[in-house]
N, C-alpha and C positions, 0 to 999 in steps of 0.2 A: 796497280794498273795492269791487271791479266788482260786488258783490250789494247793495249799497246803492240806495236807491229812488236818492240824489240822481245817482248815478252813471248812471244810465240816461237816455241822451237818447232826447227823442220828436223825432221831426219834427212838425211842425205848418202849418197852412195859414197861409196870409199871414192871414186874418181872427182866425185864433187864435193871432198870434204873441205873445211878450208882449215886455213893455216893463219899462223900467228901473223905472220907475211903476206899473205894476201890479204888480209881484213883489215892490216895497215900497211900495204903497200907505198900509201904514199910520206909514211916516214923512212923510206930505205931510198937509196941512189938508185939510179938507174943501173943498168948492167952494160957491157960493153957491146950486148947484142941490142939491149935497149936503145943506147945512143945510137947505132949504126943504122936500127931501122927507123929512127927518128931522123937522121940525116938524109938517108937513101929515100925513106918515102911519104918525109914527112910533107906538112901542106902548112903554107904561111898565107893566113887572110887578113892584107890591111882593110883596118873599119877606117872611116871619114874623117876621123883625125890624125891619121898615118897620113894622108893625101894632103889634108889642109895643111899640116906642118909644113909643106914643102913651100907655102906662100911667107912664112912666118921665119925660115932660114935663109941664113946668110950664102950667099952666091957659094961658098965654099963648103959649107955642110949641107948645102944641097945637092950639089955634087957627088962628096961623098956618100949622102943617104942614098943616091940614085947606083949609085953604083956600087953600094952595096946589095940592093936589090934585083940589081941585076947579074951580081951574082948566084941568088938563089934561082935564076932562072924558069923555066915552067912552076917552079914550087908555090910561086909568090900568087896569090890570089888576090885581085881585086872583092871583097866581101856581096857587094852591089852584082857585079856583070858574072860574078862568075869566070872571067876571064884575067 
């Protein structure tokens, strides 16, 4: 398979070489800078079943689901409005 993308080496600069850890990054944990700027700036988009769940729960875990959401504050995204 020489026409295969994976078959094709690039050379790359020493600042772009990659590592064992980046080319499987997403087998390692995040890091503690990871998590922080996934809290600080991350973005929460509920889709149409985040919303419709709220018809389908009980007066009290709708509550709670609402106000968990309103914890995340600006973060929480409507997917649709953008808002």
């Amino acid at each position: 398979m020489p026409d295969s993308p994976r078959a094709k080496k690039t050379s790359k600069t020493s600042a772009e070489k990659s590592t064992f850890r980046t080319e499987f990054a997403g087998y390692y944990p995040p890091t503690d800078d990871d998590l922080r700027h996934f809290v600080t700036e991350g973005l929460v988009v509920l889709d149409t079943n985040a919303v419709l769940d709220l018809y389908r729960f009980t007066d009290t875990t709708r509550e709670e689901y609402l106000a968990a959401l309103a914890l995340l504050g600006p973060a929480a995204l409507d997917s649709k409005s953008g808002r």
